[in-house]
N, C-alpha and C positions, 0 to 999 in steps of 0.2 A: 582677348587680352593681348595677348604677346603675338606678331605678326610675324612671324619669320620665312625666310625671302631666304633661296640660296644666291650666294655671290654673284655677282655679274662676272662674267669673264673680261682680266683686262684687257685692253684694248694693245699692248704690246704684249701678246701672250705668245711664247713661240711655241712657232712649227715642227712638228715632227722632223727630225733628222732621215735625210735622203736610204732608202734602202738598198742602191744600188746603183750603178753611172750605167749606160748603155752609148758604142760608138756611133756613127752616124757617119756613113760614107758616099759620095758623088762617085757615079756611076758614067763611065762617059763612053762604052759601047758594051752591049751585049754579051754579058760573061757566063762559061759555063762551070760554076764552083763546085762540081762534085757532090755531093751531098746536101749541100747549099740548094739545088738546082738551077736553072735561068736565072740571070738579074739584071732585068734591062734598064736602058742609061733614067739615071734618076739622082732622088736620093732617100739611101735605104737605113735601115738600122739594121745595127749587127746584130748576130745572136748570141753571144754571153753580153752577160752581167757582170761588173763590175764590184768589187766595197768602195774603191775611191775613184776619185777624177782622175790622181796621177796614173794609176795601173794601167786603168781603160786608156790612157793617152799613149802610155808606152808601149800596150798590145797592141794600140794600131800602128805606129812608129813599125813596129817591127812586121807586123802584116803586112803593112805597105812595101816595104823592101823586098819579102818575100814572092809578093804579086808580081809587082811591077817589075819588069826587065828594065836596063841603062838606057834612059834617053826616052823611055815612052813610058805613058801613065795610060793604064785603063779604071783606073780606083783613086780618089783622094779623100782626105780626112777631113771631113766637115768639123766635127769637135764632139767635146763626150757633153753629155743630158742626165740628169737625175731620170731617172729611172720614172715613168708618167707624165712626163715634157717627152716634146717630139721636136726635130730639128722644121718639120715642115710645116 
């Protein structure tokens, strides 16, 4: 009699909202982070997590400073990633 068929999903159906941003940093020699352990030159993802883009931008802003000595970089900020995206 009666056919019933559940909905198609539409085709502009959105995406779950990001659960988390994670940083992404270049590595450009051999660092020993403490607790971190080795991280040799590359590029790595941080270890926190993030709620927004802006936060995870500005914790690295500020990690960056805190690394890096005047005039020389061994760390830079690739950019922040939704949390299941990888920079590489």
């Amino acid at each position: 009699m009666l056919d019933l068929k559940p909905p198609a999903p539409a085709p502009h159906a959105k995406t779950a909202p990001t659960k988390g941003w994670r940083n992404y940093y270049r590595v450009y020699r051999v660092l020993h982070l403490g607790r971190f352990g080795t991280v040799f030159p590359g590029i790595h993802g941080g270890p926190s997590v993030f709620p927004s883009q802006d936060l995870a931008e500005g914790y690295a802003r500020g990690f960056l400073q805190m690394l890096n000595p005047p005039g020389r970089f061994y760390m830079d900020h690739v950019a922040a990633f939704p949390e299941g995206e990888a920079a590489n």
